[in-house]
Structure formats: C-alpha cells, structure tokens
N, CA, C and O atoms as a GROMACS GRO file, in nm:
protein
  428
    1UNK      N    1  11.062   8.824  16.494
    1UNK     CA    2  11.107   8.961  16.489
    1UNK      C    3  11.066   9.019  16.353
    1UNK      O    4  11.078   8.942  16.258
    2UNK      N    5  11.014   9.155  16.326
    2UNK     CA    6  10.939   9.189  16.231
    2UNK      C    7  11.095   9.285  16.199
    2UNK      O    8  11.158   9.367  16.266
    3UNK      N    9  11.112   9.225  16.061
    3UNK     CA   10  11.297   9.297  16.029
    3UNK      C   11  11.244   9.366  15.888
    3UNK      O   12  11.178   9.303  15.805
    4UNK      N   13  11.281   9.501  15.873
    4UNK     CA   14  11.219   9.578  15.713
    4UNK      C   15  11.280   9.489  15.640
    4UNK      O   16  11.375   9.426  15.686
    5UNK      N   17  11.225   9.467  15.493
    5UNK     CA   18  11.249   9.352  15.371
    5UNK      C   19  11.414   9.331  15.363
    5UNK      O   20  11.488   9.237  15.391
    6UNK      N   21  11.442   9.500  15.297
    6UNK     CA   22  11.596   9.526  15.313
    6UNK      C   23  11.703   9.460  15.405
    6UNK      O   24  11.809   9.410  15.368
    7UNK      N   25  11.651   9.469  15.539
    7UNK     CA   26  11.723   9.410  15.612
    7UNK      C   27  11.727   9.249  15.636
    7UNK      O   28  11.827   9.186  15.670
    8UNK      N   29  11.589   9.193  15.609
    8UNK     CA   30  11.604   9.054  15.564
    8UNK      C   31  11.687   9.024  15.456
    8UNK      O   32  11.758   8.925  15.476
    9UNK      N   33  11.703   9.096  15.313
    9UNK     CA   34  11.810   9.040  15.248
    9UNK      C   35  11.950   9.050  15.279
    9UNK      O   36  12.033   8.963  15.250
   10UNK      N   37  11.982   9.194  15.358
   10UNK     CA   38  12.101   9.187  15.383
   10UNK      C   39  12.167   9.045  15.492
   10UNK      O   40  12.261   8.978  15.449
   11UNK      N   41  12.120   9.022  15.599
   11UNK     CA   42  12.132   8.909  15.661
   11UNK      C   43  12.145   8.802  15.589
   11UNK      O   44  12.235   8.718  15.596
   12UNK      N   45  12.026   8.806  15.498
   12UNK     CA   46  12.061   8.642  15.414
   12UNK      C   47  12.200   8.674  15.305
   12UNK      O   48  12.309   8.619  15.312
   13UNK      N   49  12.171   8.746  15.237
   13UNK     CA   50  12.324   8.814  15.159
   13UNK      C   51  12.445   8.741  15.268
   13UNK      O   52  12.530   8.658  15.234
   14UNK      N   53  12.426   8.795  15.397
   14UNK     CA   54  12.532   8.802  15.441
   14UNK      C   55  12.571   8.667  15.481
   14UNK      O   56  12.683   8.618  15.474
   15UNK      N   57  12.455   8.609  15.529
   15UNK     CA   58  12.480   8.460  15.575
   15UNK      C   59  12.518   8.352  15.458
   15UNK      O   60  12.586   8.251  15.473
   16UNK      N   61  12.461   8.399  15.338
   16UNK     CA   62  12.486   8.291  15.205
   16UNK      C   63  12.674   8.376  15.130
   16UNK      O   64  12.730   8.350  15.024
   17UNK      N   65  12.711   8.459  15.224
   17UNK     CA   66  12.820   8.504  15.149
   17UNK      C   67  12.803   8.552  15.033
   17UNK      O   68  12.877   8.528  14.937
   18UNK      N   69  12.690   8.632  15.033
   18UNK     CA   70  12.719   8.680  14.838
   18UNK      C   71  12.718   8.850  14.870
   18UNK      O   72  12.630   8.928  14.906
   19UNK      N   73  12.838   8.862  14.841
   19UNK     CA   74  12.918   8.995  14.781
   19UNK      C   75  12.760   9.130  14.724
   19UNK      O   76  12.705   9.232  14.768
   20UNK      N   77  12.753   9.049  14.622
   20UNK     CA   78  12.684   9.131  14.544
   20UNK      C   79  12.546   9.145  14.583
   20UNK      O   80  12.489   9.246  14.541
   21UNK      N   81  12.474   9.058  14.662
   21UNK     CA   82  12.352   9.096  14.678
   21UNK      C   83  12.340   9.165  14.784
   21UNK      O   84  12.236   9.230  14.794
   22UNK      N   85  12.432   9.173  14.889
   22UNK     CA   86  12.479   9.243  15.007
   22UNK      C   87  12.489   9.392  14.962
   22UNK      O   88  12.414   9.461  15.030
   23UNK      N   89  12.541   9.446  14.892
   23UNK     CA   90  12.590   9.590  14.803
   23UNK      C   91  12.446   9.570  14.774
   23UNK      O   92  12.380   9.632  14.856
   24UNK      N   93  12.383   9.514  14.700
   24UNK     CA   94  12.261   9.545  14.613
   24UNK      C   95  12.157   9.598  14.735
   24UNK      O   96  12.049   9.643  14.696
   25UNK      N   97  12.178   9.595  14.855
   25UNK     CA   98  12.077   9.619  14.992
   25UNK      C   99  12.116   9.773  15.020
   25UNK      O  100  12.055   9.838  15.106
   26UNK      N  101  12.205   9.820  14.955
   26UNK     CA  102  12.251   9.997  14.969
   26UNK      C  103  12.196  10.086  14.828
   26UNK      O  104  12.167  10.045  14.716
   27UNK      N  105  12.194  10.217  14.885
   27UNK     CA  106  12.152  10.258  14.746
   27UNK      C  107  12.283  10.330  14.698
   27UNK      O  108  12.368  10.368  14.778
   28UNK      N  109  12.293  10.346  14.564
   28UNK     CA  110  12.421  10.405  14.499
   28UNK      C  111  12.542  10.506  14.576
   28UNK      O  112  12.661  10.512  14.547
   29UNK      N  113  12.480  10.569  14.667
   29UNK     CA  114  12.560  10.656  14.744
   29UNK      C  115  12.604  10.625  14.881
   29UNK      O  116  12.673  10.699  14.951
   30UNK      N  117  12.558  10.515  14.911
   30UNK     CA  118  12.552  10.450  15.061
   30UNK      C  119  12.694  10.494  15.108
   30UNK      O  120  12.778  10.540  15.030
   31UNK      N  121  12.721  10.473  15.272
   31UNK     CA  122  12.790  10.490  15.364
   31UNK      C  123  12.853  10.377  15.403
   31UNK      O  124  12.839  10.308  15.302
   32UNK      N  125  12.909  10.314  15.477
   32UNK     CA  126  12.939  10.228  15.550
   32UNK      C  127  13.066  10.286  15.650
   32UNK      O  128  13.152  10.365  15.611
   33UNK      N  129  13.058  10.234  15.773
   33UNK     CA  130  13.142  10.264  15.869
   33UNK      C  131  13.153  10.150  15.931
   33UNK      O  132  13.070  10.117  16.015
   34UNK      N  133  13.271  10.065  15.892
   34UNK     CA  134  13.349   9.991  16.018
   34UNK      C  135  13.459   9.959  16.052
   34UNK      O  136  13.540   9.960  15.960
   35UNK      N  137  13.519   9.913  16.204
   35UNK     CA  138  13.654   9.913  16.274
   35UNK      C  139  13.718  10.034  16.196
   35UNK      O  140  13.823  10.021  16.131
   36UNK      N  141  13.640  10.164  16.207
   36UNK     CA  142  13.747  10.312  16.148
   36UNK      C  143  13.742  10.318  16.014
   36UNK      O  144  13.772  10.425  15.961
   37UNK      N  145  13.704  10.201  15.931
   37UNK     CA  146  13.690  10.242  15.834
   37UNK      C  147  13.568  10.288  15.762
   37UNK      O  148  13.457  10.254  15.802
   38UNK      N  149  13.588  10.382  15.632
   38UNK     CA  150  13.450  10.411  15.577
   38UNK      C  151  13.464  10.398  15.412
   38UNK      O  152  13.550  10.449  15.341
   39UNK      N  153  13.363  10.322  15.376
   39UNK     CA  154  13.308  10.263  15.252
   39UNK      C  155  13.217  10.318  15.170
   39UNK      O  156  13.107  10.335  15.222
   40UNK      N  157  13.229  10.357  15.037
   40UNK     CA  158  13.132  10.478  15.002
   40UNK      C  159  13.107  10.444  14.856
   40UNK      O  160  13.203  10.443  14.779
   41UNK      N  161  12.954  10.408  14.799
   41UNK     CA  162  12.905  10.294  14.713
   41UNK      C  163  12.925  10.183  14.719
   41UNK      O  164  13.023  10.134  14.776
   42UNK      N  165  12.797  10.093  14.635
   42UNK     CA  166  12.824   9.991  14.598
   42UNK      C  167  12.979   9.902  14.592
   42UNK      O  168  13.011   9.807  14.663
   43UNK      N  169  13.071   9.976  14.471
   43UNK     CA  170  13.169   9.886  14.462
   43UNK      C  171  13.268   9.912  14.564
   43UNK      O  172  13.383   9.869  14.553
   44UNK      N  173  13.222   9.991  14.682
   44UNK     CA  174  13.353   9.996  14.809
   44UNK      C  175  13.296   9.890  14.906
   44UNK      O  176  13.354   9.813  14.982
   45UNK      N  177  13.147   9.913  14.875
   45UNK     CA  178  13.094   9.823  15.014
   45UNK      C  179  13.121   9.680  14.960
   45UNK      O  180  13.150   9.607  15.055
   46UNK      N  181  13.123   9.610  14.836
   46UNK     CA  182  13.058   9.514  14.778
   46UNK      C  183  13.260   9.446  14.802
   46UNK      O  184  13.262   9.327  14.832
   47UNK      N  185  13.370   9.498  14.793
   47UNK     CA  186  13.479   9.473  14.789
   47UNK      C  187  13.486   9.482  14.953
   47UNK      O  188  13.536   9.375  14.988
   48UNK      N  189  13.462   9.546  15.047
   48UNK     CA  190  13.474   9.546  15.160
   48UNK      C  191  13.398   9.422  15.207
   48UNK      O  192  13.453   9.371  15.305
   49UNK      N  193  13.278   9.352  15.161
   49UNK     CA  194  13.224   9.251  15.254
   49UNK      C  195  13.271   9.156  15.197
   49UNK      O  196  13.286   9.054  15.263
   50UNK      N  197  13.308   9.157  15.063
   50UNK     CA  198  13.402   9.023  14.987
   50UNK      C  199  13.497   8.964  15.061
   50UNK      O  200  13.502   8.844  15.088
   51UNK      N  201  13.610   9.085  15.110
   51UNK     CA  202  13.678   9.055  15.155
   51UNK      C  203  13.697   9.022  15.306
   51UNK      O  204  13.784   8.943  15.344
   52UNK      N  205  13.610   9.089  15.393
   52UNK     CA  206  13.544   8.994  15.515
   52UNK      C  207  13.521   8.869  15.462
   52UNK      O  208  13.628   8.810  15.449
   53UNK      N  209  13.422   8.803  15.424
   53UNK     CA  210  13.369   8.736  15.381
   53UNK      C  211  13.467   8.594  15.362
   53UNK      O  212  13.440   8.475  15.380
   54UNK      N  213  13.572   8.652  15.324
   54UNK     CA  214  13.665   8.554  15.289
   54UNK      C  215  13.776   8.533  15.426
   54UNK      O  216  13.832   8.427  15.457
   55UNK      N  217  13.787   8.652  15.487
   55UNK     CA  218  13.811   8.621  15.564
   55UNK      C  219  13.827   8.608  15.736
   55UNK      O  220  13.909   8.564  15.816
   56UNK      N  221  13.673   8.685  15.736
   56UNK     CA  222  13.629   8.608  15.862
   56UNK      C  223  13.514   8.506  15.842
   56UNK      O  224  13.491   8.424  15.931
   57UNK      N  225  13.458   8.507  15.752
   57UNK     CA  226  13.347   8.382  15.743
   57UNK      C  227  13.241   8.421  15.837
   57UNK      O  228  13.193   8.324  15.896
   58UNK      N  229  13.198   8.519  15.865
   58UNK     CA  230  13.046   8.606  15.970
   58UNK      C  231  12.950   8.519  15.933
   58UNK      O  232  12.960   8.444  15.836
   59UNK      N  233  12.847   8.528  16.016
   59UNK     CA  234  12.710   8.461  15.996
   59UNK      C  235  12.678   8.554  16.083
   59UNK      O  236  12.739   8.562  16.190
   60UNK      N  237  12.574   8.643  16.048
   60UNK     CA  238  12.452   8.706  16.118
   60UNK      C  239  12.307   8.640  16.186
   60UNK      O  240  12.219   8.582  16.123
   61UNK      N  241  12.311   8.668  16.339
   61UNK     CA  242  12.190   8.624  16.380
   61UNK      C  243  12.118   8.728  16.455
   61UNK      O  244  12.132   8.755  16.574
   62UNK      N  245  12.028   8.790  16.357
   62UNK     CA  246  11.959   8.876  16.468
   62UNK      C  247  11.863   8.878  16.589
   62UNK      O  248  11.766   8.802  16.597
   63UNK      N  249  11.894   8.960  16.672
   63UNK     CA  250  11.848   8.959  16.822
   63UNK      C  251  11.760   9.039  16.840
   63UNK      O  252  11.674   8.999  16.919
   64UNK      N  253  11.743   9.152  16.793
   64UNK     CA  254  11.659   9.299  16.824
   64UNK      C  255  11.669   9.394  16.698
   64UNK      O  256  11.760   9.419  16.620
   65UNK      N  257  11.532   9.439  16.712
   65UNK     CA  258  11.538   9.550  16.600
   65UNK      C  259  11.476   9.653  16.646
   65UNK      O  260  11.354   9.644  16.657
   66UNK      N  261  11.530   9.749  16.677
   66UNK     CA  262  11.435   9.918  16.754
   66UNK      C  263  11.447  10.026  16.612
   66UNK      O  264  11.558  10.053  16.567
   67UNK      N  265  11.352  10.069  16.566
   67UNK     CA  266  11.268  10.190  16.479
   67UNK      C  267  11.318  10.297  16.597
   67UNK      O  268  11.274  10.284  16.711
   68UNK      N  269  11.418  10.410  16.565
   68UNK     CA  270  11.420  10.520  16.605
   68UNK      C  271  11.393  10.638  16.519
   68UNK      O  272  11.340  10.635  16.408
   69UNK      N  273  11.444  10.763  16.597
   69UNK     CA  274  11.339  10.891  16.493
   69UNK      C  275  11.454  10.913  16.378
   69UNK      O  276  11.414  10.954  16.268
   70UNK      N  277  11.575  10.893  16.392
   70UNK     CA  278  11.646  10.926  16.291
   70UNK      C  279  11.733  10.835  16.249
   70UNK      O  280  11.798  10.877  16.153
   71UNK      N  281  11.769  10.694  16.295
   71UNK     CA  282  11.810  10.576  16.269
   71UNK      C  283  11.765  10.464  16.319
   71UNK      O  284  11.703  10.471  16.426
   72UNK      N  285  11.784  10.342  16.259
   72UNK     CA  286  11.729  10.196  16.312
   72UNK      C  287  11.866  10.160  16.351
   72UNK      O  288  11.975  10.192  16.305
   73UNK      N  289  11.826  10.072  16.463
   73UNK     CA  290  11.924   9.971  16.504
   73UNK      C  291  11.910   9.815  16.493
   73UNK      O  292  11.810   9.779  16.555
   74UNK      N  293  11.944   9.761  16.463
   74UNK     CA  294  11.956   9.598  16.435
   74UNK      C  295  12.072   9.568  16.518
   74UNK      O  296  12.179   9.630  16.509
   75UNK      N  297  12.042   9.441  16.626
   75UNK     CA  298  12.198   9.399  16.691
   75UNK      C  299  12.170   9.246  16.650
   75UNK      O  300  12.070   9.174  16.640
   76UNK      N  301  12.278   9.234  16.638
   76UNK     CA  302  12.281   9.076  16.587
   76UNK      C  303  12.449   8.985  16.658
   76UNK      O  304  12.570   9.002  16.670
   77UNK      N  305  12.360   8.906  16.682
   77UNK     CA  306  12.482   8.805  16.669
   77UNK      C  307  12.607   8.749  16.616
   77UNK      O  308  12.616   8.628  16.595
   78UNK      N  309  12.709   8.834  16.592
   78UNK     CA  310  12.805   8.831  16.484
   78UNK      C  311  12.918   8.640  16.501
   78UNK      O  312  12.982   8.622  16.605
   79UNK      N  313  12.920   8.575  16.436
   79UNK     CA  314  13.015   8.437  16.479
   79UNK      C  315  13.091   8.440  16.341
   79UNK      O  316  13.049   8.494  16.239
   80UNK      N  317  13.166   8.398  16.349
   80UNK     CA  318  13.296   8.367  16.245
   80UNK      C  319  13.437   8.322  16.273
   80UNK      O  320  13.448   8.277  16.387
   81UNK      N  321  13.495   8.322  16.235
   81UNK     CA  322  13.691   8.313  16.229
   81UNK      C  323  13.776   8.431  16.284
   81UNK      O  324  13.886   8.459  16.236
   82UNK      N  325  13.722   8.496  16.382
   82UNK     CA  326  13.752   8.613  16.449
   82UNK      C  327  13.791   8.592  16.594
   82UNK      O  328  13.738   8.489  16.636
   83UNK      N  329  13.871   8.657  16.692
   83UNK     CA  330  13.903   8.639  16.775
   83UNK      C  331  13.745   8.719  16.863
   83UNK      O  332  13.722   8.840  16.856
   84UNK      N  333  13.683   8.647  16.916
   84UNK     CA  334  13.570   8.706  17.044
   84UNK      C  335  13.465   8.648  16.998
   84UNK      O  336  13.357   8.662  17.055
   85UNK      N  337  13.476   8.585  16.908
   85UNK     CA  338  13.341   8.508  16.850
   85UNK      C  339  13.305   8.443  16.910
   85UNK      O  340  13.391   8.384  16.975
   86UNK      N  341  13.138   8.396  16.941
   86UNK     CA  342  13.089   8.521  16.873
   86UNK      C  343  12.999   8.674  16.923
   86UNK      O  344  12.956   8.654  17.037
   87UNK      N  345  12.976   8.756  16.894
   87UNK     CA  346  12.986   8.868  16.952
   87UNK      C  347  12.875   8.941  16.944
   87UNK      O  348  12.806   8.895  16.852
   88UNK      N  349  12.819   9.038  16.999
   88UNK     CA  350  12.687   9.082  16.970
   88UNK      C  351  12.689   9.212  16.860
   88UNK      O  352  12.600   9.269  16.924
   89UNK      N  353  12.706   9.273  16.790
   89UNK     CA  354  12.700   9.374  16.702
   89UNK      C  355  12.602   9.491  16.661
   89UNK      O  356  12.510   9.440  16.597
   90UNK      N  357  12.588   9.592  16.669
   90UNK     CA  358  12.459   9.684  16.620
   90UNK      C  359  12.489   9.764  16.545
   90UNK      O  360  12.565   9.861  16.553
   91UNK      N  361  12.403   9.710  16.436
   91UNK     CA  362  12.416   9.811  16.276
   91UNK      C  363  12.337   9.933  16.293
   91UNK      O  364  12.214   9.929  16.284
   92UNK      N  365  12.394  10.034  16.313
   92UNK     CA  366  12.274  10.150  16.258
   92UNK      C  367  12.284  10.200  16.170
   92UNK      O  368  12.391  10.257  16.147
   93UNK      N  369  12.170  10.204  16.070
   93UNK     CA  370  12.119  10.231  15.986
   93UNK      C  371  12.056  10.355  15.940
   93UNK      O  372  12.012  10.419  16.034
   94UNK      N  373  12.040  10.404  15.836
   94UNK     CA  374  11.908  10.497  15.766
   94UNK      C  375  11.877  10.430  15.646
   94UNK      O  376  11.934  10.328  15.608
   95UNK      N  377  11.784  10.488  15.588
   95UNK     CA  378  11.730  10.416  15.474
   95UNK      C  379  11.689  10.538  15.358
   95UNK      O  380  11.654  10.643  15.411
   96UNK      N  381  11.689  10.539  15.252
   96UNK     CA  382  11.686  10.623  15.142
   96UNK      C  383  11.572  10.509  15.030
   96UNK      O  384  11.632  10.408  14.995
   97UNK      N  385  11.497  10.515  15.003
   97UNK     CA  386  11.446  10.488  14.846
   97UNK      C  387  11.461  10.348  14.882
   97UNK      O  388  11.530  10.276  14.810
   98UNK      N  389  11.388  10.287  15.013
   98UNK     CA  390  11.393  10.148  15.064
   98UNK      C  391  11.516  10.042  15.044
   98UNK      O  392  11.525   9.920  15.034
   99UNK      N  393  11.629  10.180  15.042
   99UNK     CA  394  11.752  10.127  15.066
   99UNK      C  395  11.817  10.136  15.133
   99UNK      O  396  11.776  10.235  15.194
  100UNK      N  397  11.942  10.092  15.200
  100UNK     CA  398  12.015  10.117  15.322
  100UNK      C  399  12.116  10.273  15.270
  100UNK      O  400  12.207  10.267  15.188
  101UNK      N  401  12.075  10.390  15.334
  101UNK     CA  402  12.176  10.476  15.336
  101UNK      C  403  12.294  10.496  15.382
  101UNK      O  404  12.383  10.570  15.339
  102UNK      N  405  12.293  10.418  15.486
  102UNK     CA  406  12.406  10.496  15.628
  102UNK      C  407  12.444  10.346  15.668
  102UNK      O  408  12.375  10.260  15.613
  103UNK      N  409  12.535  10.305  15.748
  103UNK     CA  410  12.542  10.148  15.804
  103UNK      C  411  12.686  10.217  15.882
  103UNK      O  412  12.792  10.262  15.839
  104UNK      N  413  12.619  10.198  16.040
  104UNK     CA  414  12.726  10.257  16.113
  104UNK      C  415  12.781  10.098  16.203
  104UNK      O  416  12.697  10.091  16.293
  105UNK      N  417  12.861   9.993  16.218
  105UNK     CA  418  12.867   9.889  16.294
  105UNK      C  419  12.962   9.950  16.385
  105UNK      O  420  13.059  10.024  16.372
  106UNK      N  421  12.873   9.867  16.529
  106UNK     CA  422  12.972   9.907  16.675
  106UNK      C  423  12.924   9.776  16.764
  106UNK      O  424  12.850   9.680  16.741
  107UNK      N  425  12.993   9.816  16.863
  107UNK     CA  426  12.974   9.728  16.958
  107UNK      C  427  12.898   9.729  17.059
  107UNK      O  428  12.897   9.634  17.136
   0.00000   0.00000   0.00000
C-alpha cells in the first residue's frame, strides 16, 4: 500500500506508543476529532494519544488508503484493550505544509 510519508510515521508513532512523534505528524494548528471529542494543537493532540495510549494500548494496521478531492481516508485496523477489538477505523484527513491538518476518526 503506497501510504504519504506522514502517514507512515503516524502509524509507526502510533504502534511504538510515542506521544510525541505522533503530535510531531500534525502541524501547529491541527484538528483532531474523536468519540465527540475535539483536540486542537500539538499539546492537546500529544496529551490526548498519551493518554489512549496508556490506556487502550491501539496498534494500527492499515487496510486501504483512497486520495480524495478534499480529504484522504486511511482505514485501519484498530486492536487494543478496548471492548470490540479489534475494529476497523477511518481517519480522515487533510494535510497542510506535508502535515496532517484535520484528523476526523469514525467508524
């Protein structure tokens, strides 16, 4: 699967659990939207996946990646310490300055 760079680190970020290199895949103003909530910079996103992180324990496996006209989608394989695990997930995305702008997760 041909995944933009960005999105290869975020996966590995996400799979090696590191906080900070995960945030470092957004650019300063980034978005995040998930289960209702919304995350806005670096240090909201970077405290928001910490704390997943700790406590659901996610591992990302991606499945598909579709290039649309005004967002990407990535669905991946979500598994962890969660009740439905594990689950299929789709991030949509925008990108700013070959960074992640927008990060909408659904089901």
């Amino acid at each position: 699967m041909n995944l933009p760079e960005i999105i290869k680190k975020l996966v590995e970020a996400q799979n090696n659990y590191d906080s900070v290199a995960y945030a470092n895949c957004f650019s300063e103003t980034a978005v995040v939207l998930d289960e209702g909530n919304t995350y806005t910079g670096k240090v909201e996103i970077k405290n928001w996946i910490e704390k997943a992180n700790k406590e659901y324990k996610i591992i990302m496996k991606p499945l598909e990646y579709h290039k649309l006209e005004t967002k990407n989608v990535l669905s991946a394989e979500v598994s962890g310490n969660f009740d439905g695990s594990p689950i299929v997930l789709k991030y949509h995305h925008t990108f700013e300055n070959k960074r992640i702008q927008t990060l909408n997760i659904t089901t």
